[in-house]
N, CA, C and O atoms as a Tripos MOL2 file, in Angstrom:
@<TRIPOS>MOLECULE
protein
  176   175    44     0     0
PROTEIN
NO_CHARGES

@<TRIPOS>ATOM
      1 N          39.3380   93.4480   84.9140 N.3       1 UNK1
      2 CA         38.1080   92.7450   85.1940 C.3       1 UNK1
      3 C          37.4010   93.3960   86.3740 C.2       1 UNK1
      4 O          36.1750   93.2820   86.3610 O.2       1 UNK1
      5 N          38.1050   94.2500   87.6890 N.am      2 UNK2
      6 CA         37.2000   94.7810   88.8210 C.3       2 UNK2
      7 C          36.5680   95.6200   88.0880 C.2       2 UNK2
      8 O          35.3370   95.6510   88.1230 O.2       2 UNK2
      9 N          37.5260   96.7280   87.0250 N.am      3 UNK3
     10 CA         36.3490   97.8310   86.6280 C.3       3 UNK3
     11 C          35.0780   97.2110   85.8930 C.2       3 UNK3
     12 O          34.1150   97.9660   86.0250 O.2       3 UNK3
     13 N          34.7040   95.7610   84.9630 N.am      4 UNK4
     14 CA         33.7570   95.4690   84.7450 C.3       4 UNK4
     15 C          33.0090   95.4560   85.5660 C.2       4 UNK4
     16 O          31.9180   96.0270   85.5520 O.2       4 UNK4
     17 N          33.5700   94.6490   86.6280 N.am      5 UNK5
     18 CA         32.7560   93.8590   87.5030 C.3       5 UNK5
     19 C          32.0410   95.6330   88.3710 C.2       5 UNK5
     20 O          30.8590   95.9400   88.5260 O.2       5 UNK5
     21 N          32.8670   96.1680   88.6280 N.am      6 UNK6
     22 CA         32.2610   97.5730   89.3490 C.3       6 UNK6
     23 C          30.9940   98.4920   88.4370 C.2       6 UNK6
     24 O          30.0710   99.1340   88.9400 O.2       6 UNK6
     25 N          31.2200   98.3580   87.3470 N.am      7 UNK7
     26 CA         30.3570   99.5070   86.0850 C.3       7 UNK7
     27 C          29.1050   98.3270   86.4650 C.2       7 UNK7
     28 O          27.9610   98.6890   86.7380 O.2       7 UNK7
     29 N          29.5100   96.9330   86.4340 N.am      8 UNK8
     30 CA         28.2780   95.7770   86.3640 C.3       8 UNK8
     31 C          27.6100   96.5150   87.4870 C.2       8 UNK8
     32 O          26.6580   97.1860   87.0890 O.2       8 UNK8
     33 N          27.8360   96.5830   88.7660 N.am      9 UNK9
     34 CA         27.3270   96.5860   89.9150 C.3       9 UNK9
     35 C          26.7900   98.2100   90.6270 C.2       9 UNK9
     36 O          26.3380   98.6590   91.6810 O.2       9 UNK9
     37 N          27.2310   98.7110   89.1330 N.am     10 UNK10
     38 CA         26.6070  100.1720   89.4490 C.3      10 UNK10
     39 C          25.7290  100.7350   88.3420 C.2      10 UNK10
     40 O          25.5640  101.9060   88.0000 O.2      10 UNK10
     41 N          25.3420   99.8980   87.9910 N.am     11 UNK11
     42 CA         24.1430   99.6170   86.6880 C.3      11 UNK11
     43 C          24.6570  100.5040   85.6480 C.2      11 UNK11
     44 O          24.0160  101.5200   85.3760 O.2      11 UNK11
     45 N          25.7560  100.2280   85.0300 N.am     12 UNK12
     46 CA         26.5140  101.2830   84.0570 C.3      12 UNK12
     47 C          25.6130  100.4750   82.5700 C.2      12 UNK12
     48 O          25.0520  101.1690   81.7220 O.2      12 UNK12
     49 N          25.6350   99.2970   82.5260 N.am     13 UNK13
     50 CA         24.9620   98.7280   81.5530 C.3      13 UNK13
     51 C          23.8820   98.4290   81.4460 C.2      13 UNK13
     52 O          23.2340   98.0660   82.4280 O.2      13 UNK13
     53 N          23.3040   98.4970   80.0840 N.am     14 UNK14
     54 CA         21.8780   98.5510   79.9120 C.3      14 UNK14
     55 C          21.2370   96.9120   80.4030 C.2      14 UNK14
     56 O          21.8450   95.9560   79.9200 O.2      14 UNK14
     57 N          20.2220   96.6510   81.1980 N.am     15 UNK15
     58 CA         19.9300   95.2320   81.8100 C.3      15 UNK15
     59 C          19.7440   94.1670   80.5350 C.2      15 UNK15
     60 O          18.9730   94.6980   79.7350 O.2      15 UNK15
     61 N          20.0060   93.3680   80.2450 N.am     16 UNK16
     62 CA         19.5270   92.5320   79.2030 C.3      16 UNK16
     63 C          20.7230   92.7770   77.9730 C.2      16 UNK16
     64 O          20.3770   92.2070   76.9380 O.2      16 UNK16
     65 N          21.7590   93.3370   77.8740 N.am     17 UNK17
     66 CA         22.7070   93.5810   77.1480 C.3      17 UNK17
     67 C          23.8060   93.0690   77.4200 C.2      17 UNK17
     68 O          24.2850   93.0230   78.5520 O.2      17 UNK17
     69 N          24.6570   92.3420   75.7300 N.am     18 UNK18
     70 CA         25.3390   91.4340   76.4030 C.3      18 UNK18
     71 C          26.5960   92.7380   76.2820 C.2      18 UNK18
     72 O          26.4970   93.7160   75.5420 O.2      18 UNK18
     73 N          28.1230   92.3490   77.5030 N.am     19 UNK19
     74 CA         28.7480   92.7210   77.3680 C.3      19 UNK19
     75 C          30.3010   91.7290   76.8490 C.2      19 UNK19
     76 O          30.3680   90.5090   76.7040 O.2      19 UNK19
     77 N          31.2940   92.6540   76.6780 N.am     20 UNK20
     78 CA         31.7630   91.5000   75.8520 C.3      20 UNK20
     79 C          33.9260   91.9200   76.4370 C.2      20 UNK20
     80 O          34.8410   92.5080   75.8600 O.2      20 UNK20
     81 N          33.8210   91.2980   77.6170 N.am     21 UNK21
     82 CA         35.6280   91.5230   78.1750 C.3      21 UNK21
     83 C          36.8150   90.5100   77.0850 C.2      21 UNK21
     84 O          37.0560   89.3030   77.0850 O.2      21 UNK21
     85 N          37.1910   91.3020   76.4960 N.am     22 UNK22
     86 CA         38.3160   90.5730   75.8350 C.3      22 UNK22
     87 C          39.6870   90.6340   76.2890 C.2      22 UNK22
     88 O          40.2440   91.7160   76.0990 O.2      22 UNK22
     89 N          40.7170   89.2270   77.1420 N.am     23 UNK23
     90 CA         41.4250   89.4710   78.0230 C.3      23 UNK23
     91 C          42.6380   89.2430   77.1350 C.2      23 UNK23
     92 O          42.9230   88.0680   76.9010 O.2      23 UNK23
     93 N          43.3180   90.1090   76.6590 N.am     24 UNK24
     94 CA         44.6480   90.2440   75.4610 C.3      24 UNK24
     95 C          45.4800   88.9930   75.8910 C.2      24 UNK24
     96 O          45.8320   88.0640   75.1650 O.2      24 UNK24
     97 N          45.7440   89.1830   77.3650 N.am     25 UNK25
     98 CA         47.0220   88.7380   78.3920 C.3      25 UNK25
     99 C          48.0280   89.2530   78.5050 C.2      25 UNK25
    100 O          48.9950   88.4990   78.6150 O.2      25 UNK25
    101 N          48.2190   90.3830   78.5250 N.am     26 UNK26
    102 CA         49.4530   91.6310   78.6220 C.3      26 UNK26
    103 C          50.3000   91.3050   77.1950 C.2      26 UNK26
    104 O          50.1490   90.5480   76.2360 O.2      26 UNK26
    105 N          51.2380   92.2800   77.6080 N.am     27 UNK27
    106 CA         52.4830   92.4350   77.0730 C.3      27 UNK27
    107 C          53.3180   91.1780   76.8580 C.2      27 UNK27
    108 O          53.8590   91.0590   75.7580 O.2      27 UNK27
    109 N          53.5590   89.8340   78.1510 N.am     28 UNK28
    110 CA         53.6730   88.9450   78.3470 C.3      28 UNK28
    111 C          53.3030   87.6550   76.8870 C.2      28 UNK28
    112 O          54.0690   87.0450   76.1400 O.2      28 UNK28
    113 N          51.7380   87.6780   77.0080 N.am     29 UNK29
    114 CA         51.5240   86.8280   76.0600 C.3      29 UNK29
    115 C          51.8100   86.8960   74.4420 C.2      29 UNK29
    116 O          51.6580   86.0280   73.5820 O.2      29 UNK29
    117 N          52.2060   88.0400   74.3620 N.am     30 UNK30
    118 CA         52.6570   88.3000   73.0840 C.3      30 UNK30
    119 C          54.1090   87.2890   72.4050 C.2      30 UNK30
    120 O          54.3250   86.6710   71.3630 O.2      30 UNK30
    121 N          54.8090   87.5560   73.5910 N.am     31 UNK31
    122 CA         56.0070   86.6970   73.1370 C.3      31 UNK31
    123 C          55.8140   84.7850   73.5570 C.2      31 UNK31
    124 O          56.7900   84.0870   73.8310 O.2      31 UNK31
    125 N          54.4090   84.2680   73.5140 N.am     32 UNK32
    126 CA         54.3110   82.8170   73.3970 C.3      32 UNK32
    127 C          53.7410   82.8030   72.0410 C.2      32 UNK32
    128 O          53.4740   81.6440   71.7240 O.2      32 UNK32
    129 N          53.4920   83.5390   71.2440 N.am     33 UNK33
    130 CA         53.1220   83.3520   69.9320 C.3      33 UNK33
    131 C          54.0290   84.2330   68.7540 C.2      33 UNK33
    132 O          53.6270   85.2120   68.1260 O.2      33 UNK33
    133 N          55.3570   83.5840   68.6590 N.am     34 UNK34
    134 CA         55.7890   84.6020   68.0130 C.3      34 UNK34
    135 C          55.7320   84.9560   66.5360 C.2      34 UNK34
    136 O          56.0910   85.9970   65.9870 O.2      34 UNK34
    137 N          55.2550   83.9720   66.0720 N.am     35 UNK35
    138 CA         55.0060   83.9170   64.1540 C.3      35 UNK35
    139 C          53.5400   84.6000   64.2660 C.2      35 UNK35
    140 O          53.0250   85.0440   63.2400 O.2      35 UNK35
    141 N          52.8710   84.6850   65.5040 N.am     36 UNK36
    142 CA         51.4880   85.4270   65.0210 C.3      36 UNK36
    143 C          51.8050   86.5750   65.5430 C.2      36 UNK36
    144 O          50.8740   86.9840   66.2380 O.2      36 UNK36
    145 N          53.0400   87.5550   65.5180 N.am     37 UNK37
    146 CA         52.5300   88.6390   65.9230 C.3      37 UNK37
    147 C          54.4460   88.9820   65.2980 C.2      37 UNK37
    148 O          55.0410   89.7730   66.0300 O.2      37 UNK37
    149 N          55.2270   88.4630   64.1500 N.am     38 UNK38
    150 CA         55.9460   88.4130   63.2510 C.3      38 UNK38
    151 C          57.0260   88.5390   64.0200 C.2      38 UNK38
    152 O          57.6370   89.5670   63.7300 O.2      38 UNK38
    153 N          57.4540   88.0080   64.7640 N.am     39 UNK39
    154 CA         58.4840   87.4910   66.0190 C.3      39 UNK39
    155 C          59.0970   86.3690   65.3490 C.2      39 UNK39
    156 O          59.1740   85.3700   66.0650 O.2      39 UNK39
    157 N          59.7700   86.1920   63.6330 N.am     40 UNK40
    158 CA         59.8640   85.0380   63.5710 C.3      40 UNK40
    159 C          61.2110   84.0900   64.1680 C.2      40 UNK40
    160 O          61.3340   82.8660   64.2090 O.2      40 UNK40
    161 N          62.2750   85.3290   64.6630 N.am     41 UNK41
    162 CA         63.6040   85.2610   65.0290 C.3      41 UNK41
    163 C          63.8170   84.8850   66.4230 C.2      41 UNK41
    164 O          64.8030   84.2450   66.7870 O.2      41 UNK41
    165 N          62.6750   85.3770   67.3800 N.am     42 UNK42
    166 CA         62.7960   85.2330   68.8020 C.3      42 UNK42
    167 C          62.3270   83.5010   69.1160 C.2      42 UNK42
    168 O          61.4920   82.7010   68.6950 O.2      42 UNK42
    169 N          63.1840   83.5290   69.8880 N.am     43 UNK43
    170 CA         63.8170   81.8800   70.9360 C.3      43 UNK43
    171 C          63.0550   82.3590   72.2710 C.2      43 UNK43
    172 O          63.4760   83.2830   72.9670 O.2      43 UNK43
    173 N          61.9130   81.6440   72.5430 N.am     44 UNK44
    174 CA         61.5530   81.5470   73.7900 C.3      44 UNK44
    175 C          61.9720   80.8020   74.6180 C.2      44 UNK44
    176 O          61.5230   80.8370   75.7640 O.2      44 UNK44
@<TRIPOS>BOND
     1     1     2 1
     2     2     3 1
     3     3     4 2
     4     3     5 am
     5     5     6 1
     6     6     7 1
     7     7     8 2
     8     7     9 am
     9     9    10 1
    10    10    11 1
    11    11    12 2
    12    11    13 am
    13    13    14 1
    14    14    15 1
    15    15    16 2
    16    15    17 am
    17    17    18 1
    18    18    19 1
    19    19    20 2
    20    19    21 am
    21    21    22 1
    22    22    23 1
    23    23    24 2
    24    23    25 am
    25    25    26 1
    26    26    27 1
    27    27    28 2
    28    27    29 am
    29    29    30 1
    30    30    31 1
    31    31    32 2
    32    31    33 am
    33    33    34 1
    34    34    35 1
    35    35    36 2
    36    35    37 am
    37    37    38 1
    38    38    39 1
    39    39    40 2
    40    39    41 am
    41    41    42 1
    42    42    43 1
    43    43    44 2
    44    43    45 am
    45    45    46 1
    46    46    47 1
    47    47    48 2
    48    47    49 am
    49    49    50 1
    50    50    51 1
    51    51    52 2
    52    51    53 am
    53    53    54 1
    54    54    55 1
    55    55    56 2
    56    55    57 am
    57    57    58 1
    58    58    59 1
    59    59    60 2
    60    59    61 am
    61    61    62 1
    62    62    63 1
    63    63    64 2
    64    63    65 am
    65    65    66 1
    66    66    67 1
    67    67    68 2
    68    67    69 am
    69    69    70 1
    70    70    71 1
    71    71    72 2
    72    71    73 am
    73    73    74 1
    74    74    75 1
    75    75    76 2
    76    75    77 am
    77    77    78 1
    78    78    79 1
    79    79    80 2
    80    79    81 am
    81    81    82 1
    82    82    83 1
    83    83    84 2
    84    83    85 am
    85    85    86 1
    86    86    87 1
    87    87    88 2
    88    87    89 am
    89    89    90 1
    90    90    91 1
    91    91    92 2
    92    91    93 am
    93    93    94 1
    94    94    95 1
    95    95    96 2
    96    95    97 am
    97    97    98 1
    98    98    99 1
    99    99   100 2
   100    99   101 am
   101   101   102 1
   102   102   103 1
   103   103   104 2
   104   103   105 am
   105   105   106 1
   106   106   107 1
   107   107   108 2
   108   107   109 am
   109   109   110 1
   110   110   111 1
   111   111   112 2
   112   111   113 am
   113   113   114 1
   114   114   115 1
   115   115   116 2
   116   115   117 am
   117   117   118 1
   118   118   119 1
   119   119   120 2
   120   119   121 am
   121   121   122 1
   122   122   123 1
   123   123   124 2
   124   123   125 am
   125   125   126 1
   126   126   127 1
   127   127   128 2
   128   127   129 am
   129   129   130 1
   130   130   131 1
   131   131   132 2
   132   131   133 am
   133   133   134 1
   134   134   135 1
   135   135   136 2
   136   135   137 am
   137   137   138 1
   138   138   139 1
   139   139   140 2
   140   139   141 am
   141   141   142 1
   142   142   143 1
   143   143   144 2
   144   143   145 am
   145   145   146 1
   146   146   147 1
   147   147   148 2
   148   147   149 am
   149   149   150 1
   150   150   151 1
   151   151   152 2
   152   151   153 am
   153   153   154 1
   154   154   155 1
   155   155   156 2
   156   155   157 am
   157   157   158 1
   158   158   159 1
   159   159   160 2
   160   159   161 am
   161   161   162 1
   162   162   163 1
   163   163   164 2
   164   163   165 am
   165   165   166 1
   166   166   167 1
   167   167   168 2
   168   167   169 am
   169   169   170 1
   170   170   171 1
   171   171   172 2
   172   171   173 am
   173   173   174 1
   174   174   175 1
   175   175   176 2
@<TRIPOS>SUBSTRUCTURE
     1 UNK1         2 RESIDUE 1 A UNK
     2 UNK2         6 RESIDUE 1 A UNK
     3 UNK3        10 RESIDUE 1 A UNK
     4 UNK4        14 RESIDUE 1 A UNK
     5 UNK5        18 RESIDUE 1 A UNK
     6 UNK6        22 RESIDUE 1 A UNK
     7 UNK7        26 RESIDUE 1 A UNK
     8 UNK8        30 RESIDUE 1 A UNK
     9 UNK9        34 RESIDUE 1 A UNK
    10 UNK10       38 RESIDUE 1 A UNK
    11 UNK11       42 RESIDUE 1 A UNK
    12 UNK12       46 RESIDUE 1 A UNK
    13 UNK13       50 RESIDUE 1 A UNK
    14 UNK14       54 RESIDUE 1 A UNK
    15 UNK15       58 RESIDUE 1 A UNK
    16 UNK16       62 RESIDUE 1 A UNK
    17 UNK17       66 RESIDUE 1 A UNK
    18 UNK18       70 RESIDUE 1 A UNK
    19 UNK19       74 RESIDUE 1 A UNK
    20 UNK20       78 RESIDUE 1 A UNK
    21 UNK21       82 RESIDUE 1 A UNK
    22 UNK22       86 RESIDUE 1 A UNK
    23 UNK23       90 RESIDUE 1 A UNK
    24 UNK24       94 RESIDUE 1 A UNK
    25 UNK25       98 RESIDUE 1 A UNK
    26 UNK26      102 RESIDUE 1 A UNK
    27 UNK27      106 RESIDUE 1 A UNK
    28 UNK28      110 RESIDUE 1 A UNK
    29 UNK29      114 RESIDUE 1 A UNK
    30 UNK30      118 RESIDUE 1 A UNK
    31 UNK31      122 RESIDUE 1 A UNK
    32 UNK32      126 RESIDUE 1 A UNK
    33 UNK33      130 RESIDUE 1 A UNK
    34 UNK34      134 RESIDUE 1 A UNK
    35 UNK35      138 RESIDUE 1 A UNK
    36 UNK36      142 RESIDUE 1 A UNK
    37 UNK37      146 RESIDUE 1 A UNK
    38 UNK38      150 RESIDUE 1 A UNK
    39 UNK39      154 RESIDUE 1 A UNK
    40 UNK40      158 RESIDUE 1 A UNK
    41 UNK41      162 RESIDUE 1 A UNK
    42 UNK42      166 RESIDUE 1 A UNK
    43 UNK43      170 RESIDUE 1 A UNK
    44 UNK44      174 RESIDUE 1 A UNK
């Protein structure tokens, strides 16, 4: 999110354009969903 926030503040983007941060949640969040990502064996 700083490098958005830095490209924002150094006019990397065009003014009036939307931009669009999609935050995964690491490596981490993968294993709280384990049937959506075919983990069907793992015990959290």
């Amino acid at each position: 999110m700083a490098c958005l926030v830095d490209l924002s503040c150094k006019g990397y983007f065009k003014e009036g354009k939307n931009v669009v941060f999609l935050h995964t949640g690491g490596s981490f969040a993968l294993f709280g969903y384990p049937d959506a990502f075919g983990f069907p064996d793992y015990q959290a």
